[in-house]
C-alpha positions as CSV (number, residue, x, y, z in Angstrom):
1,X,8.1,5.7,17.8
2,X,6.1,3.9,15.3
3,X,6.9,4.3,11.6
4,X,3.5,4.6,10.0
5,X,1.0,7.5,11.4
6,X,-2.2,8.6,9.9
7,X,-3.5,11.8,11.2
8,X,-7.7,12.3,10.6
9,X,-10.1,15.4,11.0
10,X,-9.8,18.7,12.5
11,X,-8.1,20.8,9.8
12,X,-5.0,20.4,7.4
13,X,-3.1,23.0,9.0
14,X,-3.6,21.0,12.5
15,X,-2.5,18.1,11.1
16,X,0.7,19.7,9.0
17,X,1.9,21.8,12.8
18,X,1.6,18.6,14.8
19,X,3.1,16.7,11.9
20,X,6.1,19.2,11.7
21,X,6.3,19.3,15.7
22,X,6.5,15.8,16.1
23,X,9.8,16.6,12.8
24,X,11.0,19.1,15.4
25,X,10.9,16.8,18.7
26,X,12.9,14.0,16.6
27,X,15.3,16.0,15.2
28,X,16.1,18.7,17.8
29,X,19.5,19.5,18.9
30,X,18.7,21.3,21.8
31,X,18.1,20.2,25.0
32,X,14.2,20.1,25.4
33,X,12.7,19.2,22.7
34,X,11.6,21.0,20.7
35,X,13.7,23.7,21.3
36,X,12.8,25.8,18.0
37,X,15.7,27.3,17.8
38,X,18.9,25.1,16.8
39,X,19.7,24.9,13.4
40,X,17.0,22.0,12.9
41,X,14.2,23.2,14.2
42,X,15.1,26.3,12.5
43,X,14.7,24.9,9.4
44,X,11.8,22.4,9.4
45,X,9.9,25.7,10.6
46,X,11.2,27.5,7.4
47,X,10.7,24.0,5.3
48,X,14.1,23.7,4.0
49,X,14.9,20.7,6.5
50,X,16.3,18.0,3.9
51,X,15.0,14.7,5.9
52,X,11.9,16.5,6.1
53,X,9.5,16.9,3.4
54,X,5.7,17.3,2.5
55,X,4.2,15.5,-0.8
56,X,0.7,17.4,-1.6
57,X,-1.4,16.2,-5.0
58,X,-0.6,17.7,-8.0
59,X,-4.1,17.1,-9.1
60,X,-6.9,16.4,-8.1
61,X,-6.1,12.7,-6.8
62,X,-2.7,11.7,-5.8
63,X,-1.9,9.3,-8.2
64,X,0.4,6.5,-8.7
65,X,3.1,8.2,-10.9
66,X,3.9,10.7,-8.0
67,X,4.1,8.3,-5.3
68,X,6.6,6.5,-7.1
69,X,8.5,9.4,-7.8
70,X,8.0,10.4,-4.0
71,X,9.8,6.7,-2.9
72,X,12.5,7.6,-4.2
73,X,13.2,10.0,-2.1
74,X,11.9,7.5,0.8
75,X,14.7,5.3,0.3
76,X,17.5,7.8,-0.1
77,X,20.2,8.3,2.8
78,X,19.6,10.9,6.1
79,X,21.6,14.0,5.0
80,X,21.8,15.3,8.8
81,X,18.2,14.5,10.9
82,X,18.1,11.5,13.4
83,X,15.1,10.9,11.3
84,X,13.4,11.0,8.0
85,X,9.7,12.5,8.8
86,X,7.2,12.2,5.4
87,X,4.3,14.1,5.5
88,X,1.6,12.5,2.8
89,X,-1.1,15.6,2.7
90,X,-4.7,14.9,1.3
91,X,-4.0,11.4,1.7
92,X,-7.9,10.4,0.8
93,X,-6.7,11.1,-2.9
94,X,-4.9,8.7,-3.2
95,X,-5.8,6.7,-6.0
96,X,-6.3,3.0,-5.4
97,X,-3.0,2.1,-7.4
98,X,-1.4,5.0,-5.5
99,X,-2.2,3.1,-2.1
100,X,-1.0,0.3,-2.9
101,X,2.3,1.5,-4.6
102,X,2.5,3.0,-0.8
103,X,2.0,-0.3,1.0
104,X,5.1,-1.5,-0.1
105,X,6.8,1.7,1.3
106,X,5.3,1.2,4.5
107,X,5.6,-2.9,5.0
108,X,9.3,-2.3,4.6
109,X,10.4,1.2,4.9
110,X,14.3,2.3,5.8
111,X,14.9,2.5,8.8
112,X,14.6,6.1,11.4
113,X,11.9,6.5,9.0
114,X,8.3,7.9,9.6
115,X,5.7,8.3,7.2
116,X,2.6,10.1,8.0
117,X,-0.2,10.4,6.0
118,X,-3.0,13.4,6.8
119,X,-6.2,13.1,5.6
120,X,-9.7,14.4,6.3
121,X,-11.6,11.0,6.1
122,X,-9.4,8.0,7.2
123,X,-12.4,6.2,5.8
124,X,-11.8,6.9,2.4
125,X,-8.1,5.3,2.7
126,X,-7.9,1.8,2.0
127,X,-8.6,-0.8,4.7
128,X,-4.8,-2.3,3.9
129,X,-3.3,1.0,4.5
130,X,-5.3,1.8,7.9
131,X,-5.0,-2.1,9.2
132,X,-0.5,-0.5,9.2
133,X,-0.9,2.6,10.7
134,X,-1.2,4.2,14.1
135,X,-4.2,6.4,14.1
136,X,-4.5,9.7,15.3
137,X,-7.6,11.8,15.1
138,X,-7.8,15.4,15.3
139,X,-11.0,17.5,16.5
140,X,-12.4,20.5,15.3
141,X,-10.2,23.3,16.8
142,X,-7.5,21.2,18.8
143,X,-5.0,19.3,19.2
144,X,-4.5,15.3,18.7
145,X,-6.2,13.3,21.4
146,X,-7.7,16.3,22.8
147,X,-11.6,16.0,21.3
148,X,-12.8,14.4,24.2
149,X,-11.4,15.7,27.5
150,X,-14.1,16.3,29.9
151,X,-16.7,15.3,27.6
152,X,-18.9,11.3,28.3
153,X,-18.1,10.0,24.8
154,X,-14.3,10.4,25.6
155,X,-14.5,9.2,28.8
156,X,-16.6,6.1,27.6
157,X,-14.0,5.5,25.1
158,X,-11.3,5.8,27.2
159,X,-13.1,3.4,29.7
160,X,-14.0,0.9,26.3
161,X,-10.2,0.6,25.6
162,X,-8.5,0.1,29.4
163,X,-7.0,3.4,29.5
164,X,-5.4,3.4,25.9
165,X,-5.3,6.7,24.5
166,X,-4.3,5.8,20.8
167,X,-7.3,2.9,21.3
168,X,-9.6,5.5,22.5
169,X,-9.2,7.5,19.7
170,X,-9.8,5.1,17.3
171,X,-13.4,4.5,19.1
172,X,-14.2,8.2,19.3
173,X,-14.2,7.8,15.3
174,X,-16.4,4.9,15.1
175,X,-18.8,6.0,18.4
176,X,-18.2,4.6,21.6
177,X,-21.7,3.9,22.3
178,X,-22.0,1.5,18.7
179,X,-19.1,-0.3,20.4
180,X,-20.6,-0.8,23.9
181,X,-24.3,-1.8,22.1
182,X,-22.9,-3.9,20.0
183,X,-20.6,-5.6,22.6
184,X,-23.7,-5.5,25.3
185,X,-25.8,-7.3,22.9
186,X,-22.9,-10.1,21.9
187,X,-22.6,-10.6,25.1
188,X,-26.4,-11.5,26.1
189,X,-26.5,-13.6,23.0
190,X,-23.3,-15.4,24.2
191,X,-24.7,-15.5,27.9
192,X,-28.2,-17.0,26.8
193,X,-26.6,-19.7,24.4
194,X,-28.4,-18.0,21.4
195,X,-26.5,-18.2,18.1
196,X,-29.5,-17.0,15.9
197,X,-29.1,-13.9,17.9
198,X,-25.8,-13.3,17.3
199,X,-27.2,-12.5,13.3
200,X,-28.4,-9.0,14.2
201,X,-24.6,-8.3,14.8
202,X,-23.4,-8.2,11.2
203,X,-22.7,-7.4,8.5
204,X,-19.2,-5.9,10.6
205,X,-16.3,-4.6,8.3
206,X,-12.7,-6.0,9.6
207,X,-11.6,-2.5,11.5
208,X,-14.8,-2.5,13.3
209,X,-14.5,-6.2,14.5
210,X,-11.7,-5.5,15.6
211,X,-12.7,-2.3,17.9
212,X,-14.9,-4.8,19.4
213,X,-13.0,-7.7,20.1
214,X,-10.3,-5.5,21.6
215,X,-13.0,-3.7,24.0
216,X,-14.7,-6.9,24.7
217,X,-11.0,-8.2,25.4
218,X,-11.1,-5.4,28.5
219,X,-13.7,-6.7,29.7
220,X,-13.0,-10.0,29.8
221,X,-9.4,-8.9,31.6
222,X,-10.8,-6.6,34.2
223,X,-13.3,-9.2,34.8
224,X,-10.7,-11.9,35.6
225,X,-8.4,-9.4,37.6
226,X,-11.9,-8.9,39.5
227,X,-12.1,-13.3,39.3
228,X,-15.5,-12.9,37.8
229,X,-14.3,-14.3,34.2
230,X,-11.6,-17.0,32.9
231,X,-8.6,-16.5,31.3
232,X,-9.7,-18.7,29.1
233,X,-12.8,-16.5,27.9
234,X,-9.3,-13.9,27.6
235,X,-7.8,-15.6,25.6
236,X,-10.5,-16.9,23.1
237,X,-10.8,-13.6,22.4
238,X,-7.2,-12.9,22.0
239,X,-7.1,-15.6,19.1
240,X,-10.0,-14.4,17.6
241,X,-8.3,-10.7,16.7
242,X,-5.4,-12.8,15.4
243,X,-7.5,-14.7,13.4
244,X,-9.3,-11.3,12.0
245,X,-5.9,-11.2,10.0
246,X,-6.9,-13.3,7.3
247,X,-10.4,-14.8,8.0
248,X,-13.7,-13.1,7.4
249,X,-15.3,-11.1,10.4
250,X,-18.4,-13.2,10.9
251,X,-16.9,-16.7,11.0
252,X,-14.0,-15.2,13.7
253,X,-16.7,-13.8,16.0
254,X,-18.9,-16.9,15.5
255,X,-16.2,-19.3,16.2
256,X,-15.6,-16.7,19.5
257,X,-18.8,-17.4,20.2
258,X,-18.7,-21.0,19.9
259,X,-15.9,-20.9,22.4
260,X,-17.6,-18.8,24.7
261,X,-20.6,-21.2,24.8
262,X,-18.2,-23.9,25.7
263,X,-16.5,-22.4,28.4
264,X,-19.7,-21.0,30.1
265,X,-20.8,-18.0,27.8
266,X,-19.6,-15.4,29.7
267,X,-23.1,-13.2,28.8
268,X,-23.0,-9.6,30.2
């Protein structure tokens, strides 16, 4: 289990029952889990579990004053779950002192502790906030990770990310086919030596580099499992997501590119 979740899209109430089941599962008594009917389960269904708890706004943004108060709570002992489970509703309220007042929680929070925070738009959260979480998109009528069984986009995300559900959910909210274009065309400028055509690439935001580095960073491995493409062109990219920590976008994907020119460009 990770500690920090935000749920996005479908509806509030599909985000609150997986939010509450996921509660159940990690602090059920019973044998499968969860079993709905110990004592626990019993009452995080009725709300009145005490290491379970929901903070909603109390106006129309969720301001800094009531996520303070709401640490507090954070930090105080388990009274009898395995774990502490936070639900954070209408998260894209938060106010921009708010979010950060959070990011402390969440950079060091107690310990069998996990904060989730459920919000319509991930978008509209900070980019500091989203960079900590685990992601988890919700579709229209369904379940978590179930918007794109069957359907291309799902199964082009799911081929984008190696297999990674959590990753291929991520790309379903930016578009699998933005990620593929834009790392098709990276690739040909790479593969034809052309640095001035690497400029129709940007402007790219942090999160979005990211997406593309780690899909180009499938590639590159199924490529050398196929001995088509060198570790080395594997690892380049490797550093350059590292590097996304606390560099600009554009200079890490140009010096990526750089690197890729040396080694042989590695076009599509």
């Amino acid at each position: 289990m990770g500690h920090f979740y935000i749920f996005h899209g479908g509806s509030p109430r599909d985000r609150r029952d997986f939010a509450l089941r996921l509660a159940m599962i990690l602090n059920c008594q019973g044998l499968e889990k969860p079993c709905h009917v110990c004592p626990s389960c019993r009452k995080i269904q009725s709300g009145n579990h005490p290491d379970v708890s929901i903070l909603e706004p109390l106006k129309a943004s969720l301001g800094i004053e009531q996520v303070l108060n709401w640490q507090e709570t954070v930090y105080r002992k388990h009274y009898e779950g395995e774990y502490k489970v936070f639900l954070v509703e209408q998260a894209d309220a938060l106010t921009a002192a708010a979010a950060n007042a959070l990011l402390k929680i969440v950079e060091e929070p107690p310990g069998e502790t996990v904060i989730i925070l459920s919000a319509q738009n991930a978008e509209k959260l900070l980019a500091t906030v989203r960079s900590r979480a685990q992601l988890l998109y919700f579709a229209e009528g369904g379940e978590a990770g179930e918007e794109g069984e069957g359907r291309p986009e799902w199964t082009g995300a799911l081929r984008l990310s190696g297999g990674s559900y959590a990753l291929a959910e991520q790309m379903m909210h930016h578009g699998p086919e933005t990620i593929a274009d834009w790392v098709g065309r990276f690739r040909r400028a790479v593969g034809a030596r052309d640095f001035v055509g690497l400029f129709s690439l940007f402007p790219v935001e942090s999160e979005e580099a990211s997406l593309y580095l780690q899909a180009l960073a499938v590639q590159f491995e199924q490529e050398m499992i196929q001995g088509k493409s060198a570790v080395s062109a594997l690892l380049a990219v490797r550093d350059a997501l590292s590097a996304l920590q606390q560099a600009n976008s554009r200079l890490v994907i140009e010096v990526l590119a750089l690197r890729l020119f040396e080694q042989g460009g590695y076009g599509a």
